[in-house]
C-alpha atoms as one frame of an Amber mdcrd trajectory, in Angstrom:
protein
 193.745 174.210 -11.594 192.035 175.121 -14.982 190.485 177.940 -15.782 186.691
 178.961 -16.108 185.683 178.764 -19.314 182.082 180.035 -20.422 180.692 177.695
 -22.844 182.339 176.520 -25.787 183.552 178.578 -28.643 183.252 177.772 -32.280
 186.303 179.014 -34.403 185.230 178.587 -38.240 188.659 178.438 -40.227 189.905
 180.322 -42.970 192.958 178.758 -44.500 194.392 181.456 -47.201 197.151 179.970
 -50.226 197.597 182.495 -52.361 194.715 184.420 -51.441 192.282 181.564 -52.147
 190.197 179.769 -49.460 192.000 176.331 -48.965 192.357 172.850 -46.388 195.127
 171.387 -46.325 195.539 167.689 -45.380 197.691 167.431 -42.382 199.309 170.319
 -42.873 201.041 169.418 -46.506 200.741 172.644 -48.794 200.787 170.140 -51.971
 197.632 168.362 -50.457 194.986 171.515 -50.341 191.546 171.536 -51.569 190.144
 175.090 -53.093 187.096 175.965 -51.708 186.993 179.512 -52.603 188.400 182.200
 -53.912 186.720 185.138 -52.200 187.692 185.058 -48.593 185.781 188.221 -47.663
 182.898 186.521 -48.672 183.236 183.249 -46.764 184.101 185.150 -43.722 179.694
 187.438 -44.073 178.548 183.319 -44.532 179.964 182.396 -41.223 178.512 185.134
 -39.492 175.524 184.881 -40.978 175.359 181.372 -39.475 176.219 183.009 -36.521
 179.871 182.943 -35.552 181.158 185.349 -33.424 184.699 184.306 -33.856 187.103
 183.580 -36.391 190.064 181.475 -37.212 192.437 182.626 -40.069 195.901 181.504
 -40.987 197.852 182.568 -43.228 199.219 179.117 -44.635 202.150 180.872 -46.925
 203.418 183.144 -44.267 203.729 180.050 -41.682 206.262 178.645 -44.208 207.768
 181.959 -45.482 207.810 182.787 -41.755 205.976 186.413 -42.672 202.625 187.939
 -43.845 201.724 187.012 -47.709 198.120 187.130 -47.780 198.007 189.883 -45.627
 194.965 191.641 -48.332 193.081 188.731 -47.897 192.978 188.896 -43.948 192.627
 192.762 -44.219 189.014 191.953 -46.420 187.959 188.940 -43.800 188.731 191.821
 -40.882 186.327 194.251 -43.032 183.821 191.788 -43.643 183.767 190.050 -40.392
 181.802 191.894 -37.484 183.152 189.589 -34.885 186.633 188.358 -33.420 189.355
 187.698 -35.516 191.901 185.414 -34.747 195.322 185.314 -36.745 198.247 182.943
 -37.223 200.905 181.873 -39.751 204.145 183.676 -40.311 203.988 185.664 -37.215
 208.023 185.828 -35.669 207.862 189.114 -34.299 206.917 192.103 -32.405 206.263
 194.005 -35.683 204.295 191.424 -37.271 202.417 191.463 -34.135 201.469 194.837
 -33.756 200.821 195.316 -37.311 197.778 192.675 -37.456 196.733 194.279 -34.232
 196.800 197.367 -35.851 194.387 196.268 -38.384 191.880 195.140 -36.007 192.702
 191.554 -35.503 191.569 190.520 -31.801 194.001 187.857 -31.194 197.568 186.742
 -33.160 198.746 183.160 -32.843 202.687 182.403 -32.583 203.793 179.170 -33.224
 207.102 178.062 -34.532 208.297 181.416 -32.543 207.307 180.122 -29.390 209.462
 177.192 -29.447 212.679 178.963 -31.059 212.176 182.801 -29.483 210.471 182.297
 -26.130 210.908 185.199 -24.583 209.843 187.812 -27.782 206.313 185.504 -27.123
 206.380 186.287 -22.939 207.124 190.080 -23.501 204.223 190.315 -26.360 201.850
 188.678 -23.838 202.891 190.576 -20.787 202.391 193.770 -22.971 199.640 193.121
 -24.544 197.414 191.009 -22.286 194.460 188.880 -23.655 196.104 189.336 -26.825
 198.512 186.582 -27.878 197.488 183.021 -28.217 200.303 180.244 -28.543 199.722
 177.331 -30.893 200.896 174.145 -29.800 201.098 171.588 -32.968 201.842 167.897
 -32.094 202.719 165.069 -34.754 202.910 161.988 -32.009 203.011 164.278 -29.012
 206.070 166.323 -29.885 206.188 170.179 -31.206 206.246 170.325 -34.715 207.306
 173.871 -36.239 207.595 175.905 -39.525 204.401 175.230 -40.795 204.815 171.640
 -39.426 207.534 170.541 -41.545 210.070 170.214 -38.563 209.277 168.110 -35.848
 211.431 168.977 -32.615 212.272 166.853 -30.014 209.985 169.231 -27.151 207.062
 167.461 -25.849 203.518 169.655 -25.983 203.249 169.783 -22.186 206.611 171.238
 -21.508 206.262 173.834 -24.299 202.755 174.868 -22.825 203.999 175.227 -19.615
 206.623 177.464 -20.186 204.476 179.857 -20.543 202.580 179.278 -17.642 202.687
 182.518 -15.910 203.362 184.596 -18.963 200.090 185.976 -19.408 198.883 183.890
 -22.731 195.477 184.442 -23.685 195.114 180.734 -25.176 196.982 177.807 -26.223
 195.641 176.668 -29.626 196.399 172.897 -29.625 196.210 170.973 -33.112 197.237
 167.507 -33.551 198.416 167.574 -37.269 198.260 163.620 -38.296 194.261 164.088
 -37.936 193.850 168.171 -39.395 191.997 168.285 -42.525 191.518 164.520 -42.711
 187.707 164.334 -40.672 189.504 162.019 -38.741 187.833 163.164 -35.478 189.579
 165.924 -32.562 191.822 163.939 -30.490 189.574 164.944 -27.239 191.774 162.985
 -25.223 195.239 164.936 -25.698 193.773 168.039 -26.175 191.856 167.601 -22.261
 195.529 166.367 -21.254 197.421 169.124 -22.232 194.269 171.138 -20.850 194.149
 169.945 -17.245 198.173 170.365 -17.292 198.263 173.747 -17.336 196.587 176.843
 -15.812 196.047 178.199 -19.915 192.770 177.822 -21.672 192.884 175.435 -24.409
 191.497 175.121 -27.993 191.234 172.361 -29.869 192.069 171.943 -33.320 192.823
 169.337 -35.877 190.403 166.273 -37.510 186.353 167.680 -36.398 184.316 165.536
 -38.553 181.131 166.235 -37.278 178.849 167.339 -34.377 180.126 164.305 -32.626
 183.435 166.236 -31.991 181.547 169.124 -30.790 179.598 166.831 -28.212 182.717
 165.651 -26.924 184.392 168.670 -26.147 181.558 170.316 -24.372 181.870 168.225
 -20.695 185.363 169.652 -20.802 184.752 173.114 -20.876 185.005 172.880 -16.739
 188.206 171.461 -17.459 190.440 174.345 -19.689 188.946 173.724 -23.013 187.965
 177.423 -24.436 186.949 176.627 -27.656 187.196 174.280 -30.955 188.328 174.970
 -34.742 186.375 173.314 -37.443 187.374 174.091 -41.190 186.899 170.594 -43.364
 183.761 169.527 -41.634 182.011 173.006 -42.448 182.993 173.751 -45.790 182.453
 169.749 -46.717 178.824 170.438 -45.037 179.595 167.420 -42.241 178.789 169.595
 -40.038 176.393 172.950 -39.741 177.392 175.785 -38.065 174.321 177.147 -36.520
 174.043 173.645 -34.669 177.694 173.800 -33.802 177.376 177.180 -31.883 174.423
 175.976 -30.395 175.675 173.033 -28.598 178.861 174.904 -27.885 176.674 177.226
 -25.934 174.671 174.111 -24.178
């Protein structure tokens, strides 16, 4: 059965390299565009558009597997009055508590969840409402370490492993279509949603408000929220519309 969702939430993205504001094309740290290098500042123009939550990785630590830009997420936190959302390096308990520490609202654990399991159950357990796990697909299977690895675990049977383990979220991204305006694969991402009892957002390839139309009938069916980085900072899309038909 999925879960209620209210409405659909729009997660602006913040990609940091090296403290600079960057998209990457599917995932490939030697294919990023610069689009600025004051994240702080991006961070007031979102919510002055009107976001209320935020989506921030830290793109080094996912392949160092540990905080680098950590400043630059401490002056988004500052600057942002909503919900911040953090992922990229994040392997264990004390990397977790520390970005919870500094006011973060949610951390995302990805290559951990496939290779450490159960340090990603007892974080959730312990810290309810606070732990989102990101699922990232290449052609349906998990694909780790800042999606250079591709393992040979399919998306559903990650997600549902942690079923009952309290997860706030699963963030799903399919990583052939991030950063390329390729469209959200609605299809997989309602899939993996209506498999398991874990609200789901969607991430990877939103080219415009098209995308955002999609999603929306599925909120009934898992799907929490939606990412958008490229499309935004591109201007394919406008955020104040984006929020607006998230919230119908």
């Amino acid at each position: 059965m999925a879960p209620v969702v209210s409405g659909l939430t729009i997660f602006p993205a913040i990609d940091l390299k090296g403290g600079q504001v960057v998209r990457l094309a599917e995932g490939d740290m030697d294919r990023a565009t610069i689009y600025g290098d004051d994240p702080a500042a991006q961070a007031r123009l979102f919510a002055e558009a009107g976001a209320t939550h935020l989506h921030v990785v830290d793109l080094d630590g996912a392949f160092a597997g540990e905080s680098v830009n950590g400043a630059a997420v401490e002056s988004i936190i500052a600057a942002f009055p909503g919900k911040v959302q953090v992922g990229g390096g994040i392997r264990d308990r004390a990397g977790v508590d520390r970005w919870l520490g500094l006011g973060v609202d949610r951390v995302i654990i990805g290559t951990a969840a496939l290779k450490d399991p159960e340090f990603v159950k007892s974080a959730a357990r312990d810290l309810p409402g606070r732990i989102v796990v990101g699922v990232d697909a290449r052609d349906g299977m998990v694909a780790t370490e800042g999606w250079a690895d591709v393992s040979d675990v399919r998306v559903e049977d990650l997600a549902r492993r942690f079923e009952d383990a309290g997860v706030s979220a699963l963030l799903f991204t399919d990583v052939g279509r991030d950063g390329l305006l390729k469209g959200c694969n609605v299809e997989a991402t309602v899939a993996l949603a209506r498999a398991v009892a874990i609200p789901v957002i969607a991430s990877g390839g939103v080219a415009d408000i098209h995308d955002i139309h999609a999603l929306c009938p599925h909120v009934g069916d898992g799907i929490e929220g939606v990412i958008t980085g490229r499309a935004l900072y591109d201007g394919r899309l406008d955020l104040a519309e984006a929020i607006a038909a998230g919230r119908g």
